[in-house]
C-alpha positions as CSV (number, residue, x, y, z in Angstrom):
1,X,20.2,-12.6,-5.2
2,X,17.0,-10.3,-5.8
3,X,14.7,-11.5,-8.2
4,X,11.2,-9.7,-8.9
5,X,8.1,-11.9,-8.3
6,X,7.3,-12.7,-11.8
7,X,11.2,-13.6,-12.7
8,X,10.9,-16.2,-9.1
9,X,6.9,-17.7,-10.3
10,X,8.7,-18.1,-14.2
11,X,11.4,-20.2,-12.9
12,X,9.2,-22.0,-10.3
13,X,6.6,-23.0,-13.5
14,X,10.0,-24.1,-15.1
15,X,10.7,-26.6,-12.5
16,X,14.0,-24.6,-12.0
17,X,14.0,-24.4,-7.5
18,X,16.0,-22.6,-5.7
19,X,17.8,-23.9,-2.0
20,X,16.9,-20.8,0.0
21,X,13.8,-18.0,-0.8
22,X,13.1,-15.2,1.4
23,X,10.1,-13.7,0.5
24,X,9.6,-10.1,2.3
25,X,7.4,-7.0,2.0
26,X,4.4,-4.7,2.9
27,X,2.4,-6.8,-0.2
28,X,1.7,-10.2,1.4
29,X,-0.2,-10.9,-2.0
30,X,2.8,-12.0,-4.1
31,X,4.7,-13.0,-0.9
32,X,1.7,-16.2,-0.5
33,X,1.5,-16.4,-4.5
34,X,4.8,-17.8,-4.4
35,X,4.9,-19.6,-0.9
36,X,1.8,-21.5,-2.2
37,X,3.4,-22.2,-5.4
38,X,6.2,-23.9,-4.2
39,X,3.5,-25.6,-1.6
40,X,1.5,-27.1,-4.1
41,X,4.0,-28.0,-6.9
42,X,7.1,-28.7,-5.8
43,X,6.2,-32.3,-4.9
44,X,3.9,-34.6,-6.0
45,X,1.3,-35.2,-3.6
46,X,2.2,-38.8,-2.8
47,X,5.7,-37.4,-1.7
48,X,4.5,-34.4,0.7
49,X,3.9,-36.3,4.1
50,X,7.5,-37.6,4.2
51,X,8.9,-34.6,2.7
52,X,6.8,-31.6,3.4
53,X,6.8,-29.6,6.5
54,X,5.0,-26.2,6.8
55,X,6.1,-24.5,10.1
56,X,5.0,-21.0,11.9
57,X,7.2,-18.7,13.3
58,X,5.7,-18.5,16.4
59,X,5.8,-21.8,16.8
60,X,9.2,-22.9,15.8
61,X,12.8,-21.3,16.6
62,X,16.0,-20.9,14.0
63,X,17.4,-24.2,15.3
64,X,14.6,-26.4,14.6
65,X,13.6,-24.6,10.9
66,X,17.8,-25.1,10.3
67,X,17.8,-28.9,11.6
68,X,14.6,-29.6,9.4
69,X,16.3,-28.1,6.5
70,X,19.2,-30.4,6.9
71,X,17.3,-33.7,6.5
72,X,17.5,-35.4,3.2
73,X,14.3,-36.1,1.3
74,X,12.9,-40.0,1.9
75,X,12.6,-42.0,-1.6
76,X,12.2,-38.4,-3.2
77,X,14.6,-35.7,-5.0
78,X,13.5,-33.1,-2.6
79,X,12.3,-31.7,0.3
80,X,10.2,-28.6,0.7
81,X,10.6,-26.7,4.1
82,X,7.9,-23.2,4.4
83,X,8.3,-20.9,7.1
84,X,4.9,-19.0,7.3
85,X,4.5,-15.7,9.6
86,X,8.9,-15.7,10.3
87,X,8.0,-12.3,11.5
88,X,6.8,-14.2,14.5
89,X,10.1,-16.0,15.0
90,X,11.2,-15.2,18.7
91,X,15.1,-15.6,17.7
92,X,14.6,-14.3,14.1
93,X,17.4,-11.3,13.1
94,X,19.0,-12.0,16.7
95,X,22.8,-11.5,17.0
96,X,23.6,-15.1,18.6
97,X,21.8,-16.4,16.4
98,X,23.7,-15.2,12.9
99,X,26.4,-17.4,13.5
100,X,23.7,-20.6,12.9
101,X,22.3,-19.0,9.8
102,X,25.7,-18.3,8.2
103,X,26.6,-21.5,8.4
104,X,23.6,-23.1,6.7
105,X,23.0,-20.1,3.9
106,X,27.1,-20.6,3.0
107,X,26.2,-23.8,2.1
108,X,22.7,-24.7,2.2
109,X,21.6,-28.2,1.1
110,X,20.3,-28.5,-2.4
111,X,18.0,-31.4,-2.1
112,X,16.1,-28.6,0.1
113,X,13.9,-25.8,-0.6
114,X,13.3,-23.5,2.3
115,X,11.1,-20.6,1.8
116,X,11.4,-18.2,4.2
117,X,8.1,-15.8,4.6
118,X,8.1,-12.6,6.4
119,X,5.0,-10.7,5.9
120,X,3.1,-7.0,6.0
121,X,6.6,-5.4,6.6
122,X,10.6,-4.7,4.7
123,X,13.0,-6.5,6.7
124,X,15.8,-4.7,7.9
125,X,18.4,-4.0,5.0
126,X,21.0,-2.7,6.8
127,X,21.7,-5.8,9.1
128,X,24.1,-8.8,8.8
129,X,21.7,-11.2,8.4
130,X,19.9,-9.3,5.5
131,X,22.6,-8.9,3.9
132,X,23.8,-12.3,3.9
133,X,20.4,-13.3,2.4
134,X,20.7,-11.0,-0.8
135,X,24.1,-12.8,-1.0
136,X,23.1,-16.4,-0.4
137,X,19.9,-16.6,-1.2
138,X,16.4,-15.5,-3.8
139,X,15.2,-12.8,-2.3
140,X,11.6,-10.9,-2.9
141,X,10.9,-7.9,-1.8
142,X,7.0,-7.5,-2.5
143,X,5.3,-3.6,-2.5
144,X,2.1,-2.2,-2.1
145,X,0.6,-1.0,-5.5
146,X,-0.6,2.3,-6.0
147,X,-4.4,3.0,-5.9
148,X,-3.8,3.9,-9.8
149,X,-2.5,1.0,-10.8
150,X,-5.3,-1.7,-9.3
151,X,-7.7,-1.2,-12.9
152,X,-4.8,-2.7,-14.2
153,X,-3.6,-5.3,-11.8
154,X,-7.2,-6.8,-11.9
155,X,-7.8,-6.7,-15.7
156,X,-4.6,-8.7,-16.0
157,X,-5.4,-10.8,-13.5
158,X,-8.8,-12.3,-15.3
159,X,-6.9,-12.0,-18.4
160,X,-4.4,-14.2,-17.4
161,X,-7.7,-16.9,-16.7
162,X,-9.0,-15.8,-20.3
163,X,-11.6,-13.5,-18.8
164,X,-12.0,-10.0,-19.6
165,X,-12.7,-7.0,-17.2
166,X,-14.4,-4.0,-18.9
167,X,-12.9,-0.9,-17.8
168,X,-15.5,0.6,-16.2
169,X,-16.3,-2.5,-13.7
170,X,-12.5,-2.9,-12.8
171,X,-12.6,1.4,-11.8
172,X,-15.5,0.7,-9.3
173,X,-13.7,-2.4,-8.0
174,X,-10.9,-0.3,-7.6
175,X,-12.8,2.6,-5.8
176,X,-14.3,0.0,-3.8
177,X,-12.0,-2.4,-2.6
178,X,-8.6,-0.2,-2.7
179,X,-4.9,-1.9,-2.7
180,X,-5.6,-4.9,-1.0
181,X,-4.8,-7.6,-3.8
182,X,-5.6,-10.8,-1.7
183,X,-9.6,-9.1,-1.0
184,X,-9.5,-7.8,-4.5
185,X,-8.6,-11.7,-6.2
186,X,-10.9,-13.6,-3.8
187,X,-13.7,-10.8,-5.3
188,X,-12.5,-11.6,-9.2
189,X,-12.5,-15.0,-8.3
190,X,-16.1,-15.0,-7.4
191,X,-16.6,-13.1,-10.2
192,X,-14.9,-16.0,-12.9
193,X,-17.2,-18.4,-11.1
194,X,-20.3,-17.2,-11.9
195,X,-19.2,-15.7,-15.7
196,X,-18.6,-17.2,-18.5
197,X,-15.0,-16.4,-20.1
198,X,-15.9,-15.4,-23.3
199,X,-18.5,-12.4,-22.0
200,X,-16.4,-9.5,-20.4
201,X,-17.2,-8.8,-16.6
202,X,-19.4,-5.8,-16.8
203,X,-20.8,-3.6,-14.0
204,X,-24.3,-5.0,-13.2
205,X,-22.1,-8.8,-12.4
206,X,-20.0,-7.1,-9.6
207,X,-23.4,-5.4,-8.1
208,X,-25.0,-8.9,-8.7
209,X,-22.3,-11.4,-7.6
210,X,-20.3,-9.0,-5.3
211,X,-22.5,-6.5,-4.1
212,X,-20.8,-3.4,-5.0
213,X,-23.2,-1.2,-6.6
214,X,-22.7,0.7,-9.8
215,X,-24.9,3.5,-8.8
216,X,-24.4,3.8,-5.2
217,X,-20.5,3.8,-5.1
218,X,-17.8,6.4,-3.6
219,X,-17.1,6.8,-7.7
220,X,-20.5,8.0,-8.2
221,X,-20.9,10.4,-5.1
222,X,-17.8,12.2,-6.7
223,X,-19.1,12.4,-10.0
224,X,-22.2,13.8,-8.2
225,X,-20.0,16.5,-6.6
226,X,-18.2,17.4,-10.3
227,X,-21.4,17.8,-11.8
228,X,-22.8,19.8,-8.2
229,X,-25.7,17.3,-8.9
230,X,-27.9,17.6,-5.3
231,X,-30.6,15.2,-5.9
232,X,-28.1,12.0,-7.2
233,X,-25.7,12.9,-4.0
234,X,-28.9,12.8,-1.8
235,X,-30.1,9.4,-3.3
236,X,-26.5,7.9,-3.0
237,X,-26.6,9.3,0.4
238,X,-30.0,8.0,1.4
239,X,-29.1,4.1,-0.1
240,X,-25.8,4.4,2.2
241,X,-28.1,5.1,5.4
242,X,-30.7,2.3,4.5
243,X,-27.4,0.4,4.0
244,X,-24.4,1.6,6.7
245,X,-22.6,-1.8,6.0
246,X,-22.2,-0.8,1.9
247,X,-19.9,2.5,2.7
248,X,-18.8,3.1,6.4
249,X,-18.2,6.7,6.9
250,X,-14.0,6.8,8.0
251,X,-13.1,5.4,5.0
252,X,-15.6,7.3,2.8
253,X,-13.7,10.4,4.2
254,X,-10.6,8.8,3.4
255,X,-11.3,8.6,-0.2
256,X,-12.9,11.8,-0.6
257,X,-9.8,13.0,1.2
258,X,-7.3,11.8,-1.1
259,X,-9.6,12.7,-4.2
260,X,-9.7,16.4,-3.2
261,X,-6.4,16.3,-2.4
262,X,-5.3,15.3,-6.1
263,X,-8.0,18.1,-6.8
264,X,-6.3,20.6,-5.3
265,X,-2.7,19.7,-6.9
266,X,-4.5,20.0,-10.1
267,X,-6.4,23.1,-9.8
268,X,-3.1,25.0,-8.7
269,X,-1.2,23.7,-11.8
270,X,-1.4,25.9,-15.3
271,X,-0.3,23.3,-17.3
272,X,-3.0,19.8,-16.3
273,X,-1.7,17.6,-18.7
274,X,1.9,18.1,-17.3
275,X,3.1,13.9,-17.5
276,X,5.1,14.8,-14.1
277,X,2.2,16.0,-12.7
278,X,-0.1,13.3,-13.6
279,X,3.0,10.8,-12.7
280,X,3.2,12.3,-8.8
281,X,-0.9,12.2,-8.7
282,X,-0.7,8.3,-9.6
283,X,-4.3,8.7,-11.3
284,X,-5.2,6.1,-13.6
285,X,-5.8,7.5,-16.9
286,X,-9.4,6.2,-17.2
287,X,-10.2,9.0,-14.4
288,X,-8.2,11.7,-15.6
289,X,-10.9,13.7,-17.4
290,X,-12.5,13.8,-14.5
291,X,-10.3,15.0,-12.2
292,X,-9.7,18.1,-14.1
293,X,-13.1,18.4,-14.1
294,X,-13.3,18.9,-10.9
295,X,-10.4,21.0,-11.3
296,X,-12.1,23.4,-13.4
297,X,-15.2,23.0,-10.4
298,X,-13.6,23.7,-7.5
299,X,-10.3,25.7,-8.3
300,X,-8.6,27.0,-5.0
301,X,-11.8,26.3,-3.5
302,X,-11.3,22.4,-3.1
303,X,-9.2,23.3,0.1
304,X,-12.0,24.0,1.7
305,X,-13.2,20.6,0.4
306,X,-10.0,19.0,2.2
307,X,-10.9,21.4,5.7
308,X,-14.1,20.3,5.9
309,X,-13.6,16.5,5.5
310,X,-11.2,16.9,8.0
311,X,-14.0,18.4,10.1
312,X,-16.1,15.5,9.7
313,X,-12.8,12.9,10.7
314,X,-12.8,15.0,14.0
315,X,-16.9,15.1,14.1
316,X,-16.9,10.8,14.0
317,X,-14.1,9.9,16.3
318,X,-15.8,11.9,18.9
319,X,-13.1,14.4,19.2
320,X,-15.0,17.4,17.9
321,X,-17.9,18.8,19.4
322,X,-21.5,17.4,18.5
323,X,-23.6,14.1,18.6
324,X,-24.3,13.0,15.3
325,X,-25.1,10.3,12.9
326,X,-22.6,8.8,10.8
327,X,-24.6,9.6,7.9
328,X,-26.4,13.1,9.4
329,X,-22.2,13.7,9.4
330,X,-21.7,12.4,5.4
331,X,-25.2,14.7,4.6
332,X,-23.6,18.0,6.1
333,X,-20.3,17.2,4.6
334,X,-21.6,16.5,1.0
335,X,-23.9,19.4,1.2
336,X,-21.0,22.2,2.3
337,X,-19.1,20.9,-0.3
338,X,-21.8,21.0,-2.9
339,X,-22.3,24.8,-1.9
340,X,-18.6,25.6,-2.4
């Protein structure tokens, strides 16, 4: 059966296990949220040495992961079985192999819970074995989140710890760390530590506790561009060359990529407030003003924008021609686009 991830962590806080999980999908996030779940509460600690056994795929094959889930718990109601990295299973989705797994998923013991984890990809849907799994057993398929929709994801996830994000720190957490959850909660984490819950998380605590400044961030070398400021693009780009470590060039290009990009969609578009649009763009609305901003800005013109960061990919990967600086690369970029 599928479940979502919340649906399987509700049942899991309600005692309520299930014999078989298989946890799959590009987010491994949710897919060790609920692996470690099960991990840490299933059993009480004293049980856990007789009736606990966490095994790799690499390490293991399906006969042995099968056999272990077969024992019956000692002096306890259950046993807990984890499979970590299956994707690393050198039998796993084999054909001779089915046969053993049919068996066992038909009628899997329930004094077990076996939680099957394969990570950073979709398992195959259309084979026998999948299939058998959606049948037989919980299955959670865990996606990637869109970069529009990590403001969000982090405000709820201090909320849920009764902390509160302010909008604008969780933006430049978002510009700054992207759509990787598990970097993004160790950062909030570190965060919670070192505020106290009833003051909301503000900007100048992520520059002081993480490092991510609120002045010299990819979020504020765009607004620089919208407003064709020179001199605050030149000191944002001056504190990134004193600092390389803070904003490393390819993925700098990256997001100014995929910021002109939505730019361009915008700018070619009569109607900017179409909700289809804005739906296809995945922008968050916090940053929506400014987007058409830079809409109004750059027009047509922001695919020259998208042309000359392009350029500038070529220009650090050593492919085009020239011997230059990371930054002495960023400078002419920001500058030709500045002169659009």
């Amino acid at each position: 059966m599928i479940k979502t991830t919340e649906v399987v962590l509700k049942e899991l806080k309600d005692k309520s296990f299930d014999p078989v999980y298989f946890l799959h999908g590009e987010e491994s996030f949710f897919i060790d949220k609920i692996s470690d779940f099960i991990e840490n509460n299933t059993l009480p600690e004293s049980e856990r040495s007789f009736n606990q056994v966490v095994l790799y795929g690499k390490d293991t094959t399906s006969g042995n992961i099968i056999s272990q889930s077969k024992r019956f718990p000692m002096m306890a109601e259950k046993q807990v079985v984890i499979i970590k990295e299956l994707n690393q299973l050198p039998d796993w989705g084999k054909e001779d192999n089915f046969v053993f797994w049919e068996k066992y998923l038909n009628k899997p013991l329930t004094s077990t819970v076996l939680v099957l984890s394969y990570k950073h990809k979709t398992f195959n849907k259309t084979t026998k074995l999948y299939k058998l799994l959606e049948k037989k057993a919980t299955v959670v398929e865990t996606k990637k989140i869109y970069e529009n929709q990590v403001p969000t994801w982090a405000s709820n996830y201090v909320s849920e710890k009764k902390y509160k994000l302010e909008p604008k720190a969780a933006q430049l957490l978002a510009e700054s760390v992207g759509t990787d959850l598990s970097r993004l909660a160790g950062e909030l984490d570190k965060l919670m530590l070192n505020v106290k819950p009833n003051e909301p998380i503000k900007e100048d605590d992520i520059e002081k506790f993480i490092g991510i400044s609120k002045e010299y961030n990819i979020f504020e070398l765009q607004k620089a561009l919208i407003e064709k400021n020179g001199l605050k693009a030149t000191k944002i780009l001056n504190y990134w060359e004193a600092n390389p470590k803070k904003q490393p060039l390819i993925p700098t290009l990256s997001m100014l990529f995929g910021f002109f990009a939505k730019v361009f969609l915008l700018s070619v578009e009569k109607n900017k407030d179409n909700p289809e649009l804005l739906s296809v763009l995945k922008l968050n609305p916090y940053v929506v003003k400014e987007y058409k901003a830079a809409a109004q800005v750059y027009g047509h013109k922001s695919i020259f924008a998208l042309q000359y960061i392009q350029e500038a990919d070529l220009q650090c990967k050593g492919i085009s021609l020239g011997n230059l600086e990371d930054s002495e690369i960023l400078k002419e970029l920001v500058f030709k686009i500045l002169y659009l």
